[in-house]
PyMOL Python script that loads the backbone (N, CA, C, O; Angstrom):
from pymol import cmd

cmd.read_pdbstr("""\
ATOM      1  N   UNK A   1       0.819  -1.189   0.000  1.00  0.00           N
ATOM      2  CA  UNK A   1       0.000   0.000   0.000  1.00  0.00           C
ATOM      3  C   UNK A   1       0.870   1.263   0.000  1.00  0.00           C
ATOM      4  O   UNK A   1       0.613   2.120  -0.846  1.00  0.00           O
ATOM      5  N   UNK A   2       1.690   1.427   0.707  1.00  0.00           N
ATOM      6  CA  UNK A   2       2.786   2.602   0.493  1.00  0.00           C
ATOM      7  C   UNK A   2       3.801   2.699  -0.464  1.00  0.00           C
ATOM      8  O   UNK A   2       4.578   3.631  -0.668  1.00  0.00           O
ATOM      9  N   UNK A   3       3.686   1.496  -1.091  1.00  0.00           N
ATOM     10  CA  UNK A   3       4.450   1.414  -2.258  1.00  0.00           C
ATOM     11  C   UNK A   3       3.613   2.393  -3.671  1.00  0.00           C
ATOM     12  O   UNK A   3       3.954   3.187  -4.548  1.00  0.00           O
ATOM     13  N   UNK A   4       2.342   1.713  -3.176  1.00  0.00           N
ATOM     14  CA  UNK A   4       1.392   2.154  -4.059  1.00  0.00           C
ATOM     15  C   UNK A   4       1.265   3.912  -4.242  1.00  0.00           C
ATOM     16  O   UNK A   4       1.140   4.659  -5.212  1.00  0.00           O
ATOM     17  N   UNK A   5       1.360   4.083  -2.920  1.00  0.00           N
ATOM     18  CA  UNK A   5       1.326   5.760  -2.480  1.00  0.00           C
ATOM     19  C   UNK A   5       2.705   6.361  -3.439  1.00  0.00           C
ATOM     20  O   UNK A   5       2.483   7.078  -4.415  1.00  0.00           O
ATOM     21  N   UNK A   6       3.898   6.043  -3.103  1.00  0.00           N
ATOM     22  CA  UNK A   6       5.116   6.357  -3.260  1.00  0.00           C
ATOM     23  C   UNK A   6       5.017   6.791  -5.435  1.00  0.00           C
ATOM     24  O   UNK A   6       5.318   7.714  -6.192  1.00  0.00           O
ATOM     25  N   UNK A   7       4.453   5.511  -5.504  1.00  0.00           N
ATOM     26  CA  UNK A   7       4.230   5.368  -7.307  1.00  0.00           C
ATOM     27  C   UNK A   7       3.439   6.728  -7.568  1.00  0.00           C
ATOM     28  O   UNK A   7       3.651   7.576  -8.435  1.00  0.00           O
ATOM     29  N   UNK A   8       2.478   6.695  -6.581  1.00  0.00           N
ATOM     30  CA  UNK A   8       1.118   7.861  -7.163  1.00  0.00           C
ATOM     31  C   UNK A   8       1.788   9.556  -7.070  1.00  0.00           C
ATOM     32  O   UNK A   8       1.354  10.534  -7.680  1.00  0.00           O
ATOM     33  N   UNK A   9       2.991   9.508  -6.087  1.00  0.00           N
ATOM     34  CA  UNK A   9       3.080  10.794  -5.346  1.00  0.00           C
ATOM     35  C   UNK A   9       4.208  10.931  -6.711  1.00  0.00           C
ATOM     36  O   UNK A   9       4.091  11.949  -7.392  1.00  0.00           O
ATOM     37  N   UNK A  10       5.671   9.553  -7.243  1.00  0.00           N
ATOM     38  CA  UNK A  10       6.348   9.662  -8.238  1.00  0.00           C
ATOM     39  C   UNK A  10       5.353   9.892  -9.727  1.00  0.00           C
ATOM     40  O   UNK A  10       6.124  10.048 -10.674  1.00  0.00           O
ATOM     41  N   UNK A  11       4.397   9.932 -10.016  1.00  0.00           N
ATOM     42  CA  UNK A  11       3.769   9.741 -10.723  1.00  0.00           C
ATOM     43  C   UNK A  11       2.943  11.552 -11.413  1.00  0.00           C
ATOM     44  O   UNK A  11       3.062  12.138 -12.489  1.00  0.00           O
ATOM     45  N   UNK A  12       2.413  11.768 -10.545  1.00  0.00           N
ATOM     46  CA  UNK A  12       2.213  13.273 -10.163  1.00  0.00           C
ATOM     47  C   UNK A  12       3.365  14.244 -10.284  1.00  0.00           C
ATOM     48  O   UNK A  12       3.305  15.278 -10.949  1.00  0.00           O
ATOM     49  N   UNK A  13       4.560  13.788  -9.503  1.00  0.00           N
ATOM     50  CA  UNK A  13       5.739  15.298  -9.924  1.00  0.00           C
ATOM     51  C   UNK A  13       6.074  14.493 -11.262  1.00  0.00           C
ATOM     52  O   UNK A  13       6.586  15.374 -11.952  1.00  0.00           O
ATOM     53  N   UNK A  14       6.077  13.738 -11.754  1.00  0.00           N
ATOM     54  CA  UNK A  14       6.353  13.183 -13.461  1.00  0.00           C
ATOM     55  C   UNK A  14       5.702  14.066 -14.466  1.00  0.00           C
ATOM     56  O   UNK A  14       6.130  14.599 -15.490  1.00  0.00           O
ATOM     57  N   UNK A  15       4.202  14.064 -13.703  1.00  0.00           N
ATOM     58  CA  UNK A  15       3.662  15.059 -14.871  1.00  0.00           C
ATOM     59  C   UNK A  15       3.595  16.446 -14.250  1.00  0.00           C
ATOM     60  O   UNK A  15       3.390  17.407 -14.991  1.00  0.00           O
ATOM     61  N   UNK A  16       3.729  16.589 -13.148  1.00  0.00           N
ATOM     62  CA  UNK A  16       4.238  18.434 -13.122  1.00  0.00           C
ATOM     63  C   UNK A  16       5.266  18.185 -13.781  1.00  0.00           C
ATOM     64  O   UNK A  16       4.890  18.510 -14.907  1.00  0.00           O
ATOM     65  N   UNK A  17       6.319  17.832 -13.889  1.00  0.00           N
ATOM     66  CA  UNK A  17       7.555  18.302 -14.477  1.00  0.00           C
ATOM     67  C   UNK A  17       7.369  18.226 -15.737  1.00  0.00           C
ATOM     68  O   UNK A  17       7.909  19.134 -16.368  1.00  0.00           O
ATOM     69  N   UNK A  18       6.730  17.379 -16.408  1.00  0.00           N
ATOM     70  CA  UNK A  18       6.390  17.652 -18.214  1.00  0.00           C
ATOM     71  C   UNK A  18       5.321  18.677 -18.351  1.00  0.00           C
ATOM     72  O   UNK A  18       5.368  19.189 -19.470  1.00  0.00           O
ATOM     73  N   UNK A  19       4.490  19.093 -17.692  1.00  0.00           N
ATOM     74  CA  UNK A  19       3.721  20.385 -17.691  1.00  0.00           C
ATOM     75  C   UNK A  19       4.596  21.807 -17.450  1.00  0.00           C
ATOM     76  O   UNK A  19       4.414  22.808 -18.143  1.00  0.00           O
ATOM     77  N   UNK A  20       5.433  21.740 -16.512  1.00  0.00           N
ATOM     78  CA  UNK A  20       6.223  22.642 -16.302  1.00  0.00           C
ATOM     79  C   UNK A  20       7.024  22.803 -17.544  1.00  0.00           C
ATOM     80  O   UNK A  20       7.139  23.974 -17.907  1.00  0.00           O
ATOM     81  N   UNK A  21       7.604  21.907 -18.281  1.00  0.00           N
ATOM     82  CA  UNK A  21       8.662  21.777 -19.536  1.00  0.00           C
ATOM     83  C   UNK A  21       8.072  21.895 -20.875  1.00  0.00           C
ATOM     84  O   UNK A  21       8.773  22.095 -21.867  1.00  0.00           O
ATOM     85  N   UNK A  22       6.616  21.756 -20.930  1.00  0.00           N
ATOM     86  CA  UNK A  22       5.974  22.108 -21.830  1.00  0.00           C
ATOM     87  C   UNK A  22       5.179  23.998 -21.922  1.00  0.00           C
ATOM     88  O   UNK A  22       4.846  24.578 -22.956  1.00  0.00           O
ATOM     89  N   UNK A  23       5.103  24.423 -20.780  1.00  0.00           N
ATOM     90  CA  UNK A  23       4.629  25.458 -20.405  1.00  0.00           C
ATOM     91  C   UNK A  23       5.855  26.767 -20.976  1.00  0.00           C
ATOM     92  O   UNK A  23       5.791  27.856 -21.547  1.00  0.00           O
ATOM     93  N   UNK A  24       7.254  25.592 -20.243  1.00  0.00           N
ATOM     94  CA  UNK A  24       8.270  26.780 -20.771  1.00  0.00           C
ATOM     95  C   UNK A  24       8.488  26.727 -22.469  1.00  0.00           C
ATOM     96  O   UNK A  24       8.977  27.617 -23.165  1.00  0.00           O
ATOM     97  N   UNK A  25       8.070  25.658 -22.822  1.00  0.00           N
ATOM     98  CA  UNK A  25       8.499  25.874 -24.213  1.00  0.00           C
ATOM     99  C   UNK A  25       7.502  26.560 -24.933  1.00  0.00           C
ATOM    100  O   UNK A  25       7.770  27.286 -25.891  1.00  0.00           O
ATOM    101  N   UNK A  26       6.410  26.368 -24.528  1.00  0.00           N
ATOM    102  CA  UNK A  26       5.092  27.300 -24.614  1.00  0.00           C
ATOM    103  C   UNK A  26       5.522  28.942 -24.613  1.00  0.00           C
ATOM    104  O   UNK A  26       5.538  29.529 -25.695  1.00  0.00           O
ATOM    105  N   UNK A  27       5.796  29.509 -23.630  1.00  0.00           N
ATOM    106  CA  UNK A  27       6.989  30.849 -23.335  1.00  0.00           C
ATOM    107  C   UNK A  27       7.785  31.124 -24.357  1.00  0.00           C
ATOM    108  O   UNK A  27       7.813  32.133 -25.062  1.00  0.00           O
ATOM    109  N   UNK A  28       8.465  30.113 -24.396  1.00  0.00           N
ATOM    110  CA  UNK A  28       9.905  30.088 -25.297  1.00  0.00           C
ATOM    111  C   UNK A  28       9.495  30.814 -26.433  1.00  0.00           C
ATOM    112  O   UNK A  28       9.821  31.944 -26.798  1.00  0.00           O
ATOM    113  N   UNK A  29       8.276  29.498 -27.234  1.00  0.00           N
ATOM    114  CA  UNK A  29       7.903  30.356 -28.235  1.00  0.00           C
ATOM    115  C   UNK A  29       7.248  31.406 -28.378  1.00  0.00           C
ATOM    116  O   UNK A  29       7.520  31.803 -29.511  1.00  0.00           O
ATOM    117  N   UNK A  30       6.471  32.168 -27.855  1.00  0.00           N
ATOM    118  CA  UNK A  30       5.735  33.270 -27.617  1.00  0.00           C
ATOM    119  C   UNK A  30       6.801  34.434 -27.748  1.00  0.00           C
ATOM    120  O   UNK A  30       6.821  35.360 -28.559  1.00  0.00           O
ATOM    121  N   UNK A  31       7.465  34.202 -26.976  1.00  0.00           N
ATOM    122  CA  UNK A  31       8.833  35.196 -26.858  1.00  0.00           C
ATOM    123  C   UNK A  31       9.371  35.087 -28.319  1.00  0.00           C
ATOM    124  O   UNK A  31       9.313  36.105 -29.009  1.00  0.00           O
ATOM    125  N   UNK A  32       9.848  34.038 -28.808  1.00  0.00           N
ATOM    126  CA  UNK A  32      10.730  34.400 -30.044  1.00  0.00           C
ATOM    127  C   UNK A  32       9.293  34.792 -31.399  1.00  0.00           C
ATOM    128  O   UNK A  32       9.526  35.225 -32.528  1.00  0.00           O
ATOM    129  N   UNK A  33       8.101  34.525 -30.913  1.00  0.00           N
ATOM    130  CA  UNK A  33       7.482  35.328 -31.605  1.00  0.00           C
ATOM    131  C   UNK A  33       7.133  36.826 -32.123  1.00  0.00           C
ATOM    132  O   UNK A  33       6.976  37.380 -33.212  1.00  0.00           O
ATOM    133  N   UNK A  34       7.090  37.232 -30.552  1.00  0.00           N
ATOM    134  CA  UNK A  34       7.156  38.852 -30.128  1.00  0.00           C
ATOM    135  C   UNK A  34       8.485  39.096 -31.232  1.00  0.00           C
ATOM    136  O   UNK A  34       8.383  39.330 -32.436  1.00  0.00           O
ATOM    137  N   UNK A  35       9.434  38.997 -30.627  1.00  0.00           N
ATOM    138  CA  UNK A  35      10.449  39.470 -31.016  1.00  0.00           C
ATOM    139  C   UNK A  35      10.982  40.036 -32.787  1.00  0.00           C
ATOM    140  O   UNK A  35      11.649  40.947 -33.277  1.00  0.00           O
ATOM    141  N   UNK A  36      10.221  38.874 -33.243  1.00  0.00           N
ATOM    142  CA  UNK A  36      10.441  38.557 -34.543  1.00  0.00           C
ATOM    143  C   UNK A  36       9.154  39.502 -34.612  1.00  0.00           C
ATOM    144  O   UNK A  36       9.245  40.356 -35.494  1.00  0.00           O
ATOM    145  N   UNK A  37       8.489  39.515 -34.192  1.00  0.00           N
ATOM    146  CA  UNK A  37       7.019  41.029 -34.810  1.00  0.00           C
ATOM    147  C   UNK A  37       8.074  42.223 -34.560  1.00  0.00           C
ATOM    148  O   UNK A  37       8.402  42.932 -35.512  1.00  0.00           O
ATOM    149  N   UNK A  38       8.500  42.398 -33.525  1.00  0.00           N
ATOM    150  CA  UNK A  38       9.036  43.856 -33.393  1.00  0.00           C
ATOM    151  C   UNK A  38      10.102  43.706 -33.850  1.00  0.00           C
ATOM    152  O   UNK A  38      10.863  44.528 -33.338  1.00  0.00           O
ATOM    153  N   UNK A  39      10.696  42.961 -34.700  1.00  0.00           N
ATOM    154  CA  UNK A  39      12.045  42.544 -35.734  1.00  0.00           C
ATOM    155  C   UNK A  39      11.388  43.753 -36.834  1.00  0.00           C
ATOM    156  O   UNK A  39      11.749  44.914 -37.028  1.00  0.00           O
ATOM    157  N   UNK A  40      10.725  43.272 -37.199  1.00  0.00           N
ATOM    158  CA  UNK A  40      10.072  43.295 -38.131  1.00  0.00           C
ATOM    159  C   UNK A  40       9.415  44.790 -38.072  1.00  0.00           C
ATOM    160  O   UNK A  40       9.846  45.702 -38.778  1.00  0.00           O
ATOM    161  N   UNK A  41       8.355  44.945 -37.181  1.00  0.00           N
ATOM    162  CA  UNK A  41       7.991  46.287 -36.966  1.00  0.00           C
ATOM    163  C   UNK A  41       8.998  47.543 -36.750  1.00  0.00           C
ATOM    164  O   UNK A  41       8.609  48.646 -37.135  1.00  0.00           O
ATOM    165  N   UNK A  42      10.027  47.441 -36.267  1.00  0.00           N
ATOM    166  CA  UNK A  42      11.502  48.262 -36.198  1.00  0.00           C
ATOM    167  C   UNK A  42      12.166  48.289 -37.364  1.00  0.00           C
ATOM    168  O   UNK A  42      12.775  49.282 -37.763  1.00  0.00           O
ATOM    169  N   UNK A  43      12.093  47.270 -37.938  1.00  0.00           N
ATOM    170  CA  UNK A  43      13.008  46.918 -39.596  1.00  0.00           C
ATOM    171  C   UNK A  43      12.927  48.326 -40.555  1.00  0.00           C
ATOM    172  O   UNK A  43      14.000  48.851 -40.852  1.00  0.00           O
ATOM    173  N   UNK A  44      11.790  48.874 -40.989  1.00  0.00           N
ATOM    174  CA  UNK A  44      11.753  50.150 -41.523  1.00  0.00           C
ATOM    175  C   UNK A  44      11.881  51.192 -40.697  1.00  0.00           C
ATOM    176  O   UNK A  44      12.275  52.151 -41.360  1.00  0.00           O
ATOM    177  N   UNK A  45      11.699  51.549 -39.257  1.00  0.00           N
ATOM    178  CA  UNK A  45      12.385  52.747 -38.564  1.00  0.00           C
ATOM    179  C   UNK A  45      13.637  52.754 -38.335  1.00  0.00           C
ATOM    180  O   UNK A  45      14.196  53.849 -38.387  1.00  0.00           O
ATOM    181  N   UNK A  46      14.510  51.439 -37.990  1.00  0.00           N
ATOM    182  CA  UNK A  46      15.717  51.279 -38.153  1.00  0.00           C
ATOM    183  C   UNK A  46      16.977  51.807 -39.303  1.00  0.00           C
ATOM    184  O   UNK A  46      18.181  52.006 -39.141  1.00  0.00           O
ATOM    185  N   UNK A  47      16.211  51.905 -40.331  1.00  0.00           N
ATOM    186  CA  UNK A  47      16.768  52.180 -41.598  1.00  0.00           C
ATOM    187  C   UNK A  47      16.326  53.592 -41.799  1.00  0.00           C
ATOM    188  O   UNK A  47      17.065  54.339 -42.440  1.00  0.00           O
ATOM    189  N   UNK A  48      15.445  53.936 -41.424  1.00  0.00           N
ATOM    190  CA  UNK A  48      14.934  55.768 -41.663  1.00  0.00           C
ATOM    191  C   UNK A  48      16.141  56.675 -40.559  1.00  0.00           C
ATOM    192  O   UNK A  48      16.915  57.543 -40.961  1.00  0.00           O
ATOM    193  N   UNK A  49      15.983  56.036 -38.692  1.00  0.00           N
ATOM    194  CA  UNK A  49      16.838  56.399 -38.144  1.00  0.00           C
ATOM    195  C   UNK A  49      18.340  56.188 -38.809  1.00  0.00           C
ATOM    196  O   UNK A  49      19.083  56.756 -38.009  1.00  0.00           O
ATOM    197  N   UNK A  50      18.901  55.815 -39.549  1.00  0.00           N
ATOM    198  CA  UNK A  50      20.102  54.965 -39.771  1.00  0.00           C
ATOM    199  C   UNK A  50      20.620  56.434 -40.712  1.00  0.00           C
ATOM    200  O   UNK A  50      21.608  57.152 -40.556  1.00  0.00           O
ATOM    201  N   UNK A  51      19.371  56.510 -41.829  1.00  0.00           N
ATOM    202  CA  UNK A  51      19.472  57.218 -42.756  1.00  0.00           C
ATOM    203  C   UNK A  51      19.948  58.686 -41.960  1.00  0.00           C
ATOM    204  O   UNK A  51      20.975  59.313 -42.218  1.00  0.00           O
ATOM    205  N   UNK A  52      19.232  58.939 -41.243  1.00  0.00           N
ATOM    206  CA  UNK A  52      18.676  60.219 -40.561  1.00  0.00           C
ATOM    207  C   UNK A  52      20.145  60.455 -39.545  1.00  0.00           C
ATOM    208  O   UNK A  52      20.768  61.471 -39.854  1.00  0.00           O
ATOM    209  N   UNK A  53      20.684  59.715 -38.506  1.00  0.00           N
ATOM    210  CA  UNK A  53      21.669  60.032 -37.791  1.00  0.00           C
ATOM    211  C   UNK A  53      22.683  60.337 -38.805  1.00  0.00           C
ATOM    212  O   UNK A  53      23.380  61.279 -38.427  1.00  0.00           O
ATOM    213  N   UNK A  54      23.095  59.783 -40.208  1.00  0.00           N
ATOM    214  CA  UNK A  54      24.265  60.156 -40.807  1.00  0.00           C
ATOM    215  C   UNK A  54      24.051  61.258 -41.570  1.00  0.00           C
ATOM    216  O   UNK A  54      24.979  61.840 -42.131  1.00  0.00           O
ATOM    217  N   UNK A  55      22.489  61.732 -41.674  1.00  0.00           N
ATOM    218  CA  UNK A  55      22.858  63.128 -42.542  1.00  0.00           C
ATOM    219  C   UNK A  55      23.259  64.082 -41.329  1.00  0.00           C
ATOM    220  O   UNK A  55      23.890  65.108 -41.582  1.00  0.00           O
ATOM    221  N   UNK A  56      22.876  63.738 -39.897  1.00  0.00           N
ATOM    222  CA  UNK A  56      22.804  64.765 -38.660  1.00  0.00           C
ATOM    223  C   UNK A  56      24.404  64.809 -38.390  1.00  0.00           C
ATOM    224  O   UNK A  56      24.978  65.773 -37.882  1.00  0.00           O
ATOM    225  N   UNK A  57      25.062  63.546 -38.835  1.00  0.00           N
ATOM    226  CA  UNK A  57      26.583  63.281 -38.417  1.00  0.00           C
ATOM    227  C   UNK A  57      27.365  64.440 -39.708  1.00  0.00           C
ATOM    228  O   UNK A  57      28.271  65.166 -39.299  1.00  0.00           O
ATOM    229  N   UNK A  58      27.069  64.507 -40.780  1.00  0.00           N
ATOM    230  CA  UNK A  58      27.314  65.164 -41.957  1.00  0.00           C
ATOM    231  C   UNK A  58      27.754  66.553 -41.541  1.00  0.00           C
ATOM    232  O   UNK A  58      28.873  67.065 -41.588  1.00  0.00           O
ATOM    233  N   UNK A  59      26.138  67.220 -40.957  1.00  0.00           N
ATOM    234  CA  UNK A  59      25.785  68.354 -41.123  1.00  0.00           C
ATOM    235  C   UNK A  59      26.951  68.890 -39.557  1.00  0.00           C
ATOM    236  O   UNK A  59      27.277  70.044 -39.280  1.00  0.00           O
ATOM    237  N   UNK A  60      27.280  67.809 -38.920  1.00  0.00           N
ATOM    238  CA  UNK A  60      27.433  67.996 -37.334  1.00  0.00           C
ATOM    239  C   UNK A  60      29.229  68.324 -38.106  1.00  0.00           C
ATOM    240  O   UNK A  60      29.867  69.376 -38.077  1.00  0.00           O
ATOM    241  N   UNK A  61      29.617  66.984 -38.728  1.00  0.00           N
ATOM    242  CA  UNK A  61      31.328  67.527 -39.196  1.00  0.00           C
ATOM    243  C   UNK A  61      31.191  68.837 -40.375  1.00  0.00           C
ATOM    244  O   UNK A  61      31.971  69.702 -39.976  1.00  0.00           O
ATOM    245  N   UNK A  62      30.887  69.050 -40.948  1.00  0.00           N
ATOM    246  CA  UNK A  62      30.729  70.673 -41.614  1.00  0.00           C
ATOM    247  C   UNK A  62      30.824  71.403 -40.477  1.00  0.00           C
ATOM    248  O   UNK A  62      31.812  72.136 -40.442  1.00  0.00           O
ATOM    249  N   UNK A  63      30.094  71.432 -39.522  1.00  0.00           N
ATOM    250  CA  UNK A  63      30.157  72.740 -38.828  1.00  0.00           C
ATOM    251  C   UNK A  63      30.953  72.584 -37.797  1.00  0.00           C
ATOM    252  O   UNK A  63      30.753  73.522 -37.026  1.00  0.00           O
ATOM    253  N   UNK A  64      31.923  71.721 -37.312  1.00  0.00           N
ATOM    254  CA  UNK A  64      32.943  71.744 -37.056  1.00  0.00           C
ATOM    255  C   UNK A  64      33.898  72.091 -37.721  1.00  0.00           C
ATOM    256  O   UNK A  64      34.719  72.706 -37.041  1.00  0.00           O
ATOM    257  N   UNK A  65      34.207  71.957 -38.910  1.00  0.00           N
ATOM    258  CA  UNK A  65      35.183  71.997 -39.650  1.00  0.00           C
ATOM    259  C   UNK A  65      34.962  73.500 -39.717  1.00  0.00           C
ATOM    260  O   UNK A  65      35.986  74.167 -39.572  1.00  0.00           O
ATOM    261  N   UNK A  66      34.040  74.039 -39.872  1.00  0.00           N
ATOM    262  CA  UNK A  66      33.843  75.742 -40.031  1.00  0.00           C
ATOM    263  C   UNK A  66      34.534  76.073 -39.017  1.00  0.00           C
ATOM    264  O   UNK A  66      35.622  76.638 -39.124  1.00  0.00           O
ATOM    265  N   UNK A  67      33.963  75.747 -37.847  1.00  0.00           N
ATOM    266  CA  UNK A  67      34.238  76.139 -36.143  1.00  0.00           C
ATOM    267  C   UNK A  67      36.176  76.438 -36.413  1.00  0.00           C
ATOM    268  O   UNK A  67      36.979  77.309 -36.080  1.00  0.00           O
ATOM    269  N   UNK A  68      36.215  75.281 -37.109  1.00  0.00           N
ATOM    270  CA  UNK A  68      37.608  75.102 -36.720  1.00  0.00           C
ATOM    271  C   UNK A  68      38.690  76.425 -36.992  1.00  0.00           C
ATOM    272  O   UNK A  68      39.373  77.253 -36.389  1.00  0.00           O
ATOM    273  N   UNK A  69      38.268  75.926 -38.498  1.00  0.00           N
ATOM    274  CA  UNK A  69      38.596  77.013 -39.718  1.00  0.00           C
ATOM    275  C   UNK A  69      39.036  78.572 -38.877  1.00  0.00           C
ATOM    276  O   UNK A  69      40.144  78.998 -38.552  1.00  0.00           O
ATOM    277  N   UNK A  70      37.417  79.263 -38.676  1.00  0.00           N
ATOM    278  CA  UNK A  70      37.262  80.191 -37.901  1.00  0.00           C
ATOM    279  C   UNK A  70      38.186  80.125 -36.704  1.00  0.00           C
ATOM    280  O   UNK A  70      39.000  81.049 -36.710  1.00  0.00           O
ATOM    281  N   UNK A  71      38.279  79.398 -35.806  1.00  0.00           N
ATOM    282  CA  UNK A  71      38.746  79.769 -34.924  1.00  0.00           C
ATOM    283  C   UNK A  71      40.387  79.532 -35.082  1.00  0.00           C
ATOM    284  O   UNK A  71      41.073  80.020 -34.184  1.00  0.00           O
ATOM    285  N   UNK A  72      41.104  78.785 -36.208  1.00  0.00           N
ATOM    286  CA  UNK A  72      42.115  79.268 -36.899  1.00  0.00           C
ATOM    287  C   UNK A  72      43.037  80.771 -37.041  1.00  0.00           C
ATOM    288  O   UNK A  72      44.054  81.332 -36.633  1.00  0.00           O
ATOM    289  N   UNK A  73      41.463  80.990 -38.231  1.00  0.00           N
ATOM    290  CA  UNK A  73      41.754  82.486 -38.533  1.00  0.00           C
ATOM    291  C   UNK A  73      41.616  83.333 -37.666  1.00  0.00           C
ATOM    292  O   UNK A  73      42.098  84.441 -37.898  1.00  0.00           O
ATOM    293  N   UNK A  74      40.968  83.120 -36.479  1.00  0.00           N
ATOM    294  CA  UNK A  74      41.177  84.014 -35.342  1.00  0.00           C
ATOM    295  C   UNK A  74      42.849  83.802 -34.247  1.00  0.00           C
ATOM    296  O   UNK A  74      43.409  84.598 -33.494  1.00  0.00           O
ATOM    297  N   UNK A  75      43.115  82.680 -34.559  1.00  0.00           N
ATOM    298  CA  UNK A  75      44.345  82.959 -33.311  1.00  0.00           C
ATOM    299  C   UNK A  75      45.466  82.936 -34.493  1.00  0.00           C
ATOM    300  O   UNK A  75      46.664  82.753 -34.277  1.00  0.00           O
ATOM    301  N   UNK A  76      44.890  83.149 -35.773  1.00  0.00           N
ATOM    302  CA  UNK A  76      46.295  83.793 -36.611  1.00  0.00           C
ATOM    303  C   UNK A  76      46.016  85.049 -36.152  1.00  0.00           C
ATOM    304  O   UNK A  76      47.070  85.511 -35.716  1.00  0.00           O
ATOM    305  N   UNK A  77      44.791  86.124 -35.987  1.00  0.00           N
ATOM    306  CA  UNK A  77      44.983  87.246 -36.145  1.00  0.00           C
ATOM    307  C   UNK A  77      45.808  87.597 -34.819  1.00  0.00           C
ATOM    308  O   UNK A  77      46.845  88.259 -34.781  1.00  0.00           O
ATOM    309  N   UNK A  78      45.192  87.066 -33.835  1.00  0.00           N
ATOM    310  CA  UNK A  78      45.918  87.232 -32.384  1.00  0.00           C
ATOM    311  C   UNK A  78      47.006  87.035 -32.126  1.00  0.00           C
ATOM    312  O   UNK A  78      47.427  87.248 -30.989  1.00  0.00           O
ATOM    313  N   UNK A  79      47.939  86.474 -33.310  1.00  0.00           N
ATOM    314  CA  UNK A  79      49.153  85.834 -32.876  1.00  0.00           C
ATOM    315  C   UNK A  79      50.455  87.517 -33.660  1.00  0.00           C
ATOM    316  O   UNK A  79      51.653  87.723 -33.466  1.00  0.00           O
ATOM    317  N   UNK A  80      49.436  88.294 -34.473  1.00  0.00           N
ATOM    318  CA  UNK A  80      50.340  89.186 -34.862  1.00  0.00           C
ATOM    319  C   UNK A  80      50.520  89.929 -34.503  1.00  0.00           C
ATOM    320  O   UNK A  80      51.392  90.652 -34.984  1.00  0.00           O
TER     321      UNK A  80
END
""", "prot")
cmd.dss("prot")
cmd.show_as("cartoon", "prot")
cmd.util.cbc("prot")
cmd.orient("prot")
């Protein structure tokens, strides 16, 4: 009879543990689903931002290079 018990109680965490292992893979995929939507949903802002930071990087070295320039021609004048 306690043998019997022992089987029923091994028997029970047998199938929690394949419920538990099925639940996570359940997760698992859900998650690499999401992901792959907002892969996807980001995919064209990714490339607009991409576009967009290198004209800002462009416009950002020009006006350094002015800055520079200028402030060149100013510590030539100061230097005479």
């Amino acid at each position: 009879m306690a043998r019997r018990q022992i089987e029923e109680v091994a028997d029970a965490v047998k199938d929690a543990a394949y419920v538990s292992v099925g639940l996570g893979v359940l997760a698992l995929q859900r998650v690499q689903v999401r992901r792959s939507e907002l892969t996807k949903a980001l995919g064209g802002h990714s490339e607009d931002a991409k576009g967009a930071v290198e004209a800002i990087s462009s416009v950002v070295s020009e006006r350094v290079k002015l800055v520079e320039e200028r402030l060149s021609a100013a510590l030539d004048i100061t230097r005479r």
